[in-house]
Structures are given as C-alpha cells and as structure tokens.
PDB file of N, CA, C and O in Angstrom:
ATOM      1  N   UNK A   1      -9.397 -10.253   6.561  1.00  0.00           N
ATOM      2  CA  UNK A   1      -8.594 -10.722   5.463  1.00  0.00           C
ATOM      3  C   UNK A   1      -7.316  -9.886   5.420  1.00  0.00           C
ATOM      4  O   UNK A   1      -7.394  -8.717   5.797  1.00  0.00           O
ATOM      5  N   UNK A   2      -6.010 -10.428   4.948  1.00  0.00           N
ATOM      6  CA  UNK A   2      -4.772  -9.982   5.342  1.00  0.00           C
ATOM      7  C   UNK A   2      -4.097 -10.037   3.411  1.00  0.00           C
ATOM      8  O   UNK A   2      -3.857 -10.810   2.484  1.00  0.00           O
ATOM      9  N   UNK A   3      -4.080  -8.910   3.722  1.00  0.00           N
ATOM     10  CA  UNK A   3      -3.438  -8.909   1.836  1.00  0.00           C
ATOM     11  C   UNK A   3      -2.162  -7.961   2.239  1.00  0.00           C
ATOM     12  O   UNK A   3      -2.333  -6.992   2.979  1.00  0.00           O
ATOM     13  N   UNK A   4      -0.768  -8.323   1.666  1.00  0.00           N
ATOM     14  CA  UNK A   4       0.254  -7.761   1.136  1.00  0.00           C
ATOM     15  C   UNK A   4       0.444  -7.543  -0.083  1.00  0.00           C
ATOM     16  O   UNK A   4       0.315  -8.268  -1.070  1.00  0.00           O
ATOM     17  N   UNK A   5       0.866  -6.139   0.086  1.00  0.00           N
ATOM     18  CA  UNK A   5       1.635  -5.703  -1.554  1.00  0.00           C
ATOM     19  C   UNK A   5       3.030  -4.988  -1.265  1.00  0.00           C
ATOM     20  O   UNK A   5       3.147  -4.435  -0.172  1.00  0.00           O
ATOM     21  N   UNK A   6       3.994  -4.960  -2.075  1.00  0.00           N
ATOM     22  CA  UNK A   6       5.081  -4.503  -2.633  1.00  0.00           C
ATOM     23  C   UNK A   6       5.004  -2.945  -3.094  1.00  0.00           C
ATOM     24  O   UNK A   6       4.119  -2.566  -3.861  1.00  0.00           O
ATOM     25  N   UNK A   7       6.191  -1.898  -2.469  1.00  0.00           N
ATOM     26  CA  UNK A   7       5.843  -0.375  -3.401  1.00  0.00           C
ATOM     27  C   UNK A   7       7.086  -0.012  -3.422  1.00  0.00           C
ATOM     28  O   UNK A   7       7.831  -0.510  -2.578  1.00  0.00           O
ATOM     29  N   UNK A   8       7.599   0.906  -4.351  1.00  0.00           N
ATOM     30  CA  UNK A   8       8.694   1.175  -4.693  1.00  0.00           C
ATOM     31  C   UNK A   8       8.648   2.667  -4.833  1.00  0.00           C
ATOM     32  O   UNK A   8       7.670   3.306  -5.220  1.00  0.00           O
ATOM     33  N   UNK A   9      10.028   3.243  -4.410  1.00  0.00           N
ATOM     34  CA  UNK A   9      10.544   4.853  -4.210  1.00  0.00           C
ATOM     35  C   UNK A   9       9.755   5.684  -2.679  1.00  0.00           C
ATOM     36  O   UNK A   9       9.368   6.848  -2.781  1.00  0.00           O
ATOM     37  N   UNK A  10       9.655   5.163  -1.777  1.00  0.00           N
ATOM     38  CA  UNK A  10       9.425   5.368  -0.543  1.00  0.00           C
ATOM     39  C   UNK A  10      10.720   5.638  -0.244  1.00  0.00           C
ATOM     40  O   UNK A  10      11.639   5.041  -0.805  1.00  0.00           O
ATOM     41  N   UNK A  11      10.909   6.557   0.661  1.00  0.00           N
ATOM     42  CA  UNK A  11      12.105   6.774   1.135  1.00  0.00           C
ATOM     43  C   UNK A  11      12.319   7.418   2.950  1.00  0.00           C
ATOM     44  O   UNK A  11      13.145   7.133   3.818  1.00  0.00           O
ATOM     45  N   UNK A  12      11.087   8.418   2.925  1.00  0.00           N
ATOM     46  CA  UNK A  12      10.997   8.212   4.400  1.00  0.00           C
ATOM     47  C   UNK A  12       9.375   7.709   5.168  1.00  0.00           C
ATOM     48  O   UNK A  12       8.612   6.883   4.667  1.00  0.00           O
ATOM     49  N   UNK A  13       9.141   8.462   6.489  1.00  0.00           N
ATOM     50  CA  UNK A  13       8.256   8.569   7.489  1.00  0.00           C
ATOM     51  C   UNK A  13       6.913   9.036   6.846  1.00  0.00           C
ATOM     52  O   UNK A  13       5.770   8.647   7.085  1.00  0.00           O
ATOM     53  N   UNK A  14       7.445  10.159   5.794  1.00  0.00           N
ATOM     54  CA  UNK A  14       5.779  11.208   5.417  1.00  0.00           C
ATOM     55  C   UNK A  14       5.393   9.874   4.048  1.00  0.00           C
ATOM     56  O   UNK A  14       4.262   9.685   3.600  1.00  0.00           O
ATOM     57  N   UNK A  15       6.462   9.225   3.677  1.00  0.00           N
ATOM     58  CA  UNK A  15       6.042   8.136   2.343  1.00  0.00           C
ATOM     59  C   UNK A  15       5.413   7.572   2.981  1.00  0.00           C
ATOM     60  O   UNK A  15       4.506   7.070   2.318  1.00  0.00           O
ATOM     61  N   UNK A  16       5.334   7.229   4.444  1.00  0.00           N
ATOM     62  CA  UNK A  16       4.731   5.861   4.865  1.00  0.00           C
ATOM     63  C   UNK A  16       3.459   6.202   4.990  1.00  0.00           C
ATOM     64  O   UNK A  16       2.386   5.619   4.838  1.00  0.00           O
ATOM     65  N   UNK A  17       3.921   7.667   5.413  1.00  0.00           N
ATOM     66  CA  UNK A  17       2.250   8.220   6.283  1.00  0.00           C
ATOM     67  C   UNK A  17       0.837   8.825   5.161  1.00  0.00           C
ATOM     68  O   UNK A  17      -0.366   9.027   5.322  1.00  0.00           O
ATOM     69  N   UNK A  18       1.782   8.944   4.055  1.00  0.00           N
ATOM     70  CA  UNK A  18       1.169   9.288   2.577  1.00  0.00           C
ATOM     71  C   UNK A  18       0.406   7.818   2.206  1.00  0.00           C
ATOM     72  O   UNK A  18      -0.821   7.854   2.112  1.00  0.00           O
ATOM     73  N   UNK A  19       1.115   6.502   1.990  1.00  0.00           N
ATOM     74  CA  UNK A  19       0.659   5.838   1.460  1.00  0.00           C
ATOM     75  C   UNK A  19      -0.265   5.342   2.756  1.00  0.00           C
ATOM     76  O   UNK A  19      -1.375   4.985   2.363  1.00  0.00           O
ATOM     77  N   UNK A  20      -0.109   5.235   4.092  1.00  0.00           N
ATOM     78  CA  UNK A  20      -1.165   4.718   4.851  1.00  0.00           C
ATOM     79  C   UNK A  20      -2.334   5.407   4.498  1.00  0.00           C
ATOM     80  O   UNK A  20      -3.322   4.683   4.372  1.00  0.00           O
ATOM     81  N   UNK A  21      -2.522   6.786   4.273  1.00  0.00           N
ATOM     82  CA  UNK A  21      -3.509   7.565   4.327  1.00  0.00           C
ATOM     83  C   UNK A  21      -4.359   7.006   3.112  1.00  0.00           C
ATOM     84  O   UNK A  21      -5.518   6.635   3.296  1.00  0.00           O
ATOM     85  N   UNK A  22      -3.883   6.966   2.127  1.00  0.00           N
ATOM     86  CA  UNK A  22      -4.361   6.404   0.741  1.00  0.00           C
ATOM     87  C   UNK A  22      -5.131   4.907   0.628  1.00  0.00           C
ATOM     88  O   UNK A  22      -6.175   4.522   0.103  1.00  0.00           O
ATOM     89  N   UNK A  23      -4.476   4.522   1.099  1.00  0.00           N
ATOM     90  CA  UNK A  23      -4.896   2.900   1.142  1.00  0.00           C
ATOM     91  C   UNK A  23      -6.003   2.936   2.365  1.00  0.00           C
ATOM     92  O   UNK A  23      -6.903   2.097   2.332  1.00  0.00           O
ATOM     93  N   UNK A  24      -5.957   3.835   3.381  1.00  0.00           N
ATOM     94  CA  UNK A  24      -7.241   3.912   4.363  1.00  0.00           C
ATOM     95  C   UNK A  24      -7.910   4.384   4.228  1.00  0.00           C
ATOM     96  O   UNK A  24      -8.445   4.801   5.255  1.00  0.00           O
ATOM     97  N   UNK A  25      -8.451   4.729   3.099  1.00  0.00           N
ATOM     98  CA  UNK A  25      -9.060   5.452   2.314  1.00  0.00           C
ATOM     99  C   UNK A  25     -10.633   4.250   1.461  1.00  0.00           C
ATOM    100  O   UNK A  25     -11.824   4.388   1.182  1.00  0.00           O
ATOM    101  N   UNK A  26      -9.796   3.409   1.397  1.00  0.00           N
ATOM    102  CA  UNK A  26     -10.225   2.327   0.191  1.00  0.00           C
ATOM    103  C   UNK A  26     -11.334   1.579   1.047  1.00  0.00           C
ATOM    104  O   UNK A  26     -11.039   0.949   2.062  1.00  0.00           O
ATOM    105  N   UNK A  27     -12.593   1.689   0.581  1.00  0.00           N
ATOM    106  CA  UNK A  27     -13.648   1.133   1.355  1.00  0.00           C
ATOM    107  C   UNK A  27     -13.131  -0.327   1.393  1.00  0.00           C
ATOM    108  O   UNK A  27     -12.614  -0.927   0.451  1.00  0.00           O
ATOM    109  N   UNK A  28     -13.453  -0.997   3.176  1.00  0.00           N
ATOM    110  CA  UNK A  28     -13.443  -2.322   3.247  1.00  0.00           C
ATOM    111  C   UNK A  28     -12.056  -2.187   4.090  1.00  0.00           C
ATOM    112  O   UNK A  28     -12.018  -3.026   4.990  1.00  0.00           O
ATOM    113  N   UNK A  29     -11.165  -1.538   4.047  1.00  0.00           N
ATOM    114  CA  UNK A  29      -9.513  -1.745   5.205  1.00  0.00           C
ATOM    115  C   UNK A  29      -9.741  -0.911   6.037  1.00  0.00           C
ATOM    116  O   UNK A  29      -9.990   0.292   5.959  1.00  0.00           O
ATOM    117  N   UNK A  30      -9.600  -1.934   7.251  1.00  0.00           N
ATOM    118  CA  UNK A  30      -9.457  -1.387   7.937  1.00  0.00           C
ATOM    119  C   UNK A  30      -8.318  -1.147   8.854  1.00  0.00           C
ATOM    120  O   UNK A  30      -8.362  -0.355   9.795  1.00  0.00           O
ATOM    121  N   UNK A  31      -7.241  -1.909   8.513  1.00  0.00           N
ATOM    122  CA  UNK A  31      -6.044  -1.772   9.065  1.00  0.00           C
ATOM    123  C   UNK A  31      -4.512  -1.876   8.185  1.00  0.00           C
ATOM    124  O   UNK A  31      -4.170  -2.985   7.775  1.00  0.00           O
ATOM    125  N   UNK A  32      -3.723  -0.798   7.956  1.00  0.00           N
ATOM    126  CA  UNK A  32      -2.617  -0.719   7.177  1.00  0.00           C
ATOM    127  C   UNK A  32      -1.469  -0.134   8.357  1.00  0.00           C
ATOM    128  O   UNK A  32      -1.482   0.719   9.244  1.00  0.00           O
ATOM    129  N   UNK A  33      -0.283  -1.325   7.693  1.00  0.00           N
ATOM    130  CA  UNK A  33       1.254  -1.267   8.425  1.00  0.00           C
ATOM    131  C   UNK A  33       2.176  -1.278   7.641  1.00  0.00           C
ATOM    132  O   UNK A  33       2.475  -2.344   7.103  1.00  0.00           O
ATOM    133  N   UNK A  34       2.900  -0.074   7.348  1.00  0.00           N
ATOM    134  CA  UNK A  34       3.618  -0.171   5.955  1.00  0.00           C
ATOM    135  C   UNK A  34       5.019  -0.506   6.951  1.00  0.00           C
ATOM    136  O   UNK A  34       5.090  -0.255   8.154  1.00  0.00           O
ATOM    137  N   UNK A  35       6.182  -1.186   6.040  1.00  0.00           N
ATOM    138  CA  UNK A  35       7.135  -1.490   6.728  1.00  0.00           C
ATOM    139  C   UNK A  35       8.191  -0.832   5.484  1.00  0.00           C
ATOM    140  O   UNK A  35       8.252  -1.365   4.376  1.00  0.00           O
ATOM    141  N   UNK A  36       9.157   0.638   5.914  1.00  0.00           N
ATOM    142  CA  UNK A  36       9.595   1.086   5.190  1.00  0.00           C
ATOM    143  C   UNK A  36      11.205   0.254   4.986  1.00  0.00           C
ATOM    144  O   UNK A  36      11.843  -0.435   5.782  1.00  0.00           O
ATOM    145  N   UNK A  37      11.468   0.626   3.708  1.00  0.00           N
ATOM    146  CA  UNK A  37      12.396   0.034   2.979  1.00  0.00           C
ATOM    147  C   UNK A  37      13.297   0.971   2.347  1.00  0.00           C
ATOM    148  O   UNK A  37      13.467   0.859   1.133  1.00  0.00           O
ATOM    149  N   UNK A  38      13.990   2.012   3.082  1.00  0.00           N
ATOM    150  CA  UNK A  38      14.209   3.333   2.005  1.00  0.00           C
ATOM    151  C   UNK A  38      14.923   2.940   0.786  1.00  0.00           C
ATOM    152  O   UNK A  38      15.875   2.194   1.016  1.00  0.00           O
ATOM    153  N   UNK A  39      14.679   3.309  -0.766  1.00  0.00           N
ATOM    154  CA  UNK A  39      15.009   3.313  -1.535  1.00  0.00           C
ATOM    155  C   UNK A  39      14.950   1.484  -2.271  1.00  0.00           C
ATOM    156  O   UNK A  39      15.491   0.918  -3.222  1.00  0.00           O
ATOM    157  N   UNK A  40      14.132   1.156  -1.360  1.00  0.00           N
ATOM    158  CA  UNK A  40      13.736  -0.411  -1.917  1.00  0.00           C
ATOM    159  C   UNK A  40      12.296  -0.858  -1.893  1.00  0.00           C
ATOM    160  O   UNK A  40      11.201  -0.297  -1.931  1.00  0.00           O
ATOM    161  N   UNK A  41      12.653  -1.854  -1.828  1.00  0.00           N
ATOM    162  CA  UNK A  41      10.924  -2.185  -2.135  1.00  0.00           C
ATOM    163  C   UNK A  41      10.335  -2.154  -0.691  1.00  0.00           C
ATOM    164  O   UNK A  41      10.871  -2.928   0.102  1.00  0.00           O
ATOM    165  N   UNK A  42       9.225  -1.309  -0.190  1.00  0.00           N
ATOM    166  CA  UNK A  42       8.625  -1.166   1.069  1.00  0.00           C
ATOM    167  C   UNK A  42       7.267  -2.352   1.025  1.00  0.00           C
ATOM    168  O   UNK A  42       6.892  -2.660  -0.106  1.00  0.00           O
ATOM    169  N   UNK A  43       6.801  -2.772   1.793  1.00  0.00           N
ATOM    170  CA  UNK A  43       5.844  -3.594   2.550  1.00  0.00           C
ATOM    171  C   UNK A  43       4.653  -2.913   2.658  1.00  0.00           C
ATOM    172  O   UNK A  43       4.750  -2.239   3.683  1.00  0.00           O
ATOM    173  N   UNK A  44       3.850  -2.777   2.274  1.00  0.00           N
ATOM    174  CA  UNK A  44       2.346  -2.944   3.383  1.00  0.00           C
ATOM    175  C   UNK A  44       1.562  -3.755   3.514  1.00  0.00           C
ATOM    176  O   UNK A  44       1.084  -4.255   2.496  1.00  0.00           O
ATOM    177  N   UNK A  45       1.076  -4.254   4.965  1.00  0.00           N
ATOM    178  CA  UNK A  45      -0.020  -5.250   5.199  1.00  0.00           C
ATOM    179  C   UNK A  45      -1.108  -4.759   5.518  1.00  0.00           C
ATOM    180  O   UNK A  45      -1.120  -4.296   6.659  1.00  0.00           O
ATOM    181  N   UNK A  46      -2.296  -4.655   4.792  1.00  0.00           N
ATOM    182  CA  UNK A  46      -3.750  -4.261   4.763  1.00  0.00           C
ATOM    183  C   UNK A  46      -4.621  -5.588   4.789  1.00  0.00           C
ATOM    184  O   UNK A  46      -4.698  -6.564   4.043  1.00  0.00           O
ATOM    185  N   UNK A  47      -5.659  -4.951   6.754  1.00  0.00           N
ATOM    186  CA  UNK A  47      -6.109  -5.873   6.390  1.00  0.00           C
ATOM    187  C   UNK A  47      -7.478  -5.274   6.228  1.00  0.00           C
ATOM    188  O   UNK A  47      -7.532  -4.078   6.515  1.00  0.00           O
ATOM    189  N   UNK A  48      -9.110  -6.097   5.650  1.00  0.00           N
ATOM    190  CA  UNK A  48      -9.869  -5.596   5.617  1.00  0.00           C
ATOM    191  C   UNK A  48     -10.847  -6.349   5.613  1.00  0.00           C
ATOM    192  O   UNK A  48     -10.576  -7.460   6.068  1.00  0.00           O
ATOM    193  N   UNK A  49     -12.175  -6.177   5.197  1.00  0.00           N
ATOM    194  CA  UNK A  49     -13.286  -7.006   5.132  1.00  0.00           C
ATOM    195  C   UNK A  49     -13.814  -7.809   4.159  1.00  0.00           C
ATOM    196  O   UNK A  49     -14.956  -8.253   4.047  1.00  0.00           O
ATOM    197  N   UNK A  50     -12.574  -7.981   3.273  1.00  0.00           N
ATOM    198  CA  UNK A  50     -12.984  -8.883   2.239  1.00  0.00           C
ATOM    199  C   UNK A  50     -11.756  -8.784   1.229  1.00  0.00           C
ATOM    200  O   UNK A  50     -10.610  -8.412   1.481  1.00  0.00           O
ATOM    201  N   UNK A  51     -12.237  -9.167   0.151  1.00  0.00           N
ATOM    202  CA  UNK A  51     -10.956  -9.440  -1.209  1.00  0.00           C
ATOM    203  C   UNK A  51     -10.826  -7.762  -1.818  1.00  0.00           C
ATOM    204  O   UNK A  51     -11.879  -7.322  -2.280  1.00  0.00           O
ATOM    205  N   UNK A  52     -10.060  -7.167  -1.833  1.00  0.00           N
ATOM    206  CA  UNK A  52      -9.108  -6.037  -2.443  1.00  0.00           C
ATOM    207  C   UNK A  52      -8.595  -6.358  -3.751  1.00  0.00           C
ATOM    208  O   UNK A  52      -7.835  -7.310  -3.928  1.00  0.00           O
ATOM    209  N   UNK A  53      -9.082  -5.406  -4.898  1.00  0.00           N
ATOM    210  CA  UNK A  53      -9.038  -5.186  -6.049  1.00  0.00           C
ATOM    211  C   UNK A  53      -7.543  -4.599  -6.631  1.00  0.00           C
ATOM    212  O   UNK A  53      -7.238  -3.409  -6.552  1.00  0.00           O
ATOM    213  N   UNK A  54      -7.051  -5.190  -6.967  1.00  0.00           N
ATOM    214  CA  UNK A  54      -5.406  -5.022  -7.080  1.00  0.00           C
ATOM    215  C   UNK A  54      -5.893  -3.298  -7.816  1.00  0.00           C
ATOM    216  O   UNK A  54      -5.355  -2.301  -7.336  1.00  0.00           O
ATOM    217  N   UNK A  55      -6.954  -3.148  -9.007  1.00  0.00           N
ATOM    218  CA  UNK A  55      -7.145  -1.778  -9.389  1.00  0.00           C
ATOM    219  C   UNK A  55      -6.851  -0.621  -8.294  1.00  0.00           C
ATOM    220  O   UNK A  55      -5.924   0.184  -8.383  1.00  0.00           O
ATOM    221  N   UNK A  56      -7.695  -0.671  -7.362  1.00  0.00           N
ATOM    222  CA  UNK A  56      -7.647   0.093  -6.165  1.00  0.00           C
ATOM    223  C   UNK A  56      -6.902   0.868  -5.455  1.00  0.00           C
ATOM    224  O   UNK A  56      -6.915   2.025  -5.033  1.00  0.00           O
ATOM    225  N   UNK A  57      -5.890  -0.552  -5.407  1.00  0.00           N
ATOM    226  CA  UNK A  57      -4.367  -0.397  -4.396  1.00  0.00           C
ATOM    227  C   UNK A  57      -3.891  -0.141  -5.232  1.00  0.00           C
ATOM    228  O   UNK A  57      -3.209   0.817  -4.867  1.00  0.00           O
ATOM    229  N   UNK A  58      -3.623  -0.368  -6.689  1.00  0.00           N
ATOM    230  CA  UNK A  58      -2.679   0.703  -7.363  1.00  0.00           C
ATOM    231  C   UNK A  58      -2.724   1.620  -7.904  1.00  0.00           C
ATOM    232  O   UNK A  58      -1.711   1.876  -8.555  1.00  0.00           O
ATOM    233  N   UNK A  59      -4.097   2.828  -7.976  1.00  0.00           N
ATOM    234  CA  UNK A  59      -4.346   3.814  -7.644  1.00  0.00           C
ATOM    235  C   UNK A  59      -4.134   4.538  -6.287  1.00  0.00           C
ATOM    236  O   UNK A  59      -3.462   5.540  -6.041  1.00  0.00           O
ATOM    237  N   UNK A  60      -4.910   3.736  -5.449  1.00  0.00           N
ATOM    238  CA  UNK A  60      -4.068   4.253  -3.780  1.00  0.00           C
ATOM    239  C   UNK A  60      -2.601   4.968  -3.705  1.00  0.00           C
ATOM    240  O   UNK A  60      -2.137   6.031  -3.293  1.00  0.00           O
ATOM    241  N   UNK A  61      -2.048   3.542  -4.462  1.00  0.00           N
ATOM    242  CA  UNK A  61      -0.567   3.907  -4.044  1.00  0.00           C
ATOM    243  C   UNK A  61       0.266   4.757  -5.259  1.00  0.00           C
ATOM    244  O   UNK A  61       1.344   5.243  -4.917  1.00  0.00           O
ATOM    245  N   UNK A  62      -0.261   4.992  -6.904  1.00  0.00           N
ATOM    246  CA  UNK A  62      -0.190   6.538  -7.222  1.00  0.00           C
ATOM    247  C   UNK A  62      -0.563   7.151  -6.727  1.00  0.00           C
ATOM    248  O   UNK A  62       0.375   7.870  -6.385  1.00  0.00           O
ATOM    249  N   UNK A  63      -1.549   7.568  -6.263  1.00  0.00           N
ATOM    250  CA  UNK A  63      -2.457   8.727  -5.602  1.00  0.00           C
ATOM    251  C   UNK A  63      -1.243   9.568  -4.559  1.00  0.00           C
ATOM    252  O   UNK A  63      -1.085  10.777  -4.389  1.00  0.00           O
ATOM    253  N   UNK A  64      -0.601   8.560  -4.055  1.00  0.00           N
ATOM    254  CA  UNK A  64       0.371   8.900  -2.730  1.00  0.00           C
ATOM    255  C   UNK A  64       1.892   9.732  -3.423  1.00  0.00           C
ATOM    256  O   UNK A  64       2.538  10.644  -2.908  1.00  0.00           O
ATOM    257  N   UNK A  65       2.076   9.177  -4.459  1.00  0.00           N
ATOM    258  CA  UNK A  65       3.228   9.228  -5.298  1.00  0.00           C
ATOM    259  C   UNK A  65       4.100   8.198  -5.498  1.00  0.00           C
ATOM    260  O   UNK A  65       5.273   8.496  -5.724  1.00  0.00           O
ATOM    261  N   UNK A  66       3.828   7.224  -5.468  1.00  0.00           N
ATOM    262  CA  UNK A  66       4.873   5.971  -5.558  1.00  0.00           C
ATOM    263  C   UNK A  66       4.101   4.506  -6.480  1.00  0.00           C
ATOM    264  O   UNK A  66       3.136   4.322  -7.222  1.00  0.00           O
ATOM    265  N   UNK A  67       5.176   3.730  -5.898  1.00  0.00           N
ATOM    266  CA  UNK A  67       4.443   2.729  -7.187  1.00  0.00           C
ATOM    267  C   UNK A  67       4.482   1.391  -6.646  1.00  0.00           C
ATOM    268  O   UNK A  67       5.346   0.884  -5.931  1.00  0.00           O
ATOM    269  N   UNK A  68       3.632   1.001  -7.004  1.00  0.00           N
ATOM    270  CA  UNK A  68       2.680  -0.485  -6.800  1.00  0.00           C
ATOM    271  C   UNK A  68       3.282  -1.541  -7.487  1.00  0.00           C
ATOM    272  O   UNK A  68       2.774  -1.805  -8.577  1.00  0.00           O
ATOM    273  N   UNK A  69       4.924  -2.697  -6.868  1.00  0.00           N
ATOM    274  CA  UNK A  69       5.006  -3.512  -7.655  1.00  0.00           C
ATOM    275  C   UNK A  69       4.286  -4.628  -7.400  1.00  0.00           C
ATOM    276  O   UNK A  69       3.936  -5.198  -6.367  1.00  0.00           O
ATOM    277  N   UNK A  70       4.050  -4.930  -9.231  1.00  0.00           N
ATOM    278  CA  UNK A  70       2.742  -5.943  -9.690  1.00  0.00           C
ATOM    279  C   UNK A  70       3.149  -7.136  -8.986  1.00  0.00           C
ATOM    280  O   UNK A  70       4.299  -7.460  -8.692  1.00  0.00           O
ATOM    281  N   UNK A  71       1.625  -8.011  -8.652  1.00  0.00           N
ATOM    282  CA  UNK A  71       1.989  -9.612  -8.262  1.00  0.00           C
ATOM    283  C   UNK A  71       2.181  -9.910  -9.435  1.00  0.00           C
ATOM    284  O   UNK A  71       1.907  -9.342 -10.493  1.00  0.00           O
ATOM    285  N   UNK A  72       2.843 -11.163  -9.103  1.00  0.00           N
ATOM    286  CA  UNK A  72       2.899 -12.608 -10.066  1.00  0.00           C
ATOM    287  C   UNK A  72       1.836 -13.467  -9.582  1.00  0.00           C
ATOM    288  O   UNK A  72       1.866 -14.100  -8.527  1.00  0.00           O
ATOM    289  N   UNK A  73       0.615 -13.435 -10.680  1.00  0.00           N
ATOM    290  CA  UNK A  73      -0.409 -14.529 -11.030  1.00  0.00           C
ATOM    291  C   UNK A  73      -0.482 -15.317 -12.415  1.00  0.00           C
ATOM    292  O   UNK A  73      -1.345 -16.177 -12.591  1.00  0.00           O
TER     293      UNK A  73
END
C-alpha cells in the first residue's frame, strides 16, 4: 500500500534523514522516499502493509521536528 503525505520546514539532507528514520519506525512501512522541498512543502511516499493512521505519521513527523500538513477529507 502506497500512502503520501505533505511536511513542512524541512530544509536539508539530515531533515530528510530525520523524518525517514521516524516514519521507519512505524510498525507496518516498510519503505519511505522523502522528496525534499527546502523551505516548502516536502513529499514523502511510504509504502507499507496496510492502511496508516494519519495519528501515527503525525507524531512520526513531530517526533523528527517538523510538521505534518493535514489531508483534506
């Protein structure tokens, strides 16, 4: 399963490598590709073994120092 989210205030290489670490962390992913955006909204595609709890990933991605922008549902 292939889920994208949106993060904001990334700016370099160690942001990327911070938030990969975090999110690979999260039982069930097994694969994260963050696509940096300095000073904009950055990318990651996580994929994993099932449906991902938006709770999760936006702890993950405080945990790292940055921030998790919300979907629209």
């Amino acid at each position: 399963m292939s889920t994208t989210i949106s993060i904001t205030g990334m700016t370099c290489t160690h942001c990327v490598a911070s938030v990969t670490e975090e999110l690979s962390e999260i039982e069930g992913i097994t694969g994260v590709e963050v696509d940096l955006v300095a000073g904009g909204v950055s990318t990651a595609r996580i994929e994993s073994t099932g449906p991902l709890g938006e709770a999760s990933l936006q702890e993950a991605v405080t945990e790292a120092g940055y921030a998790l922008v919300p979907t629209n549902t």
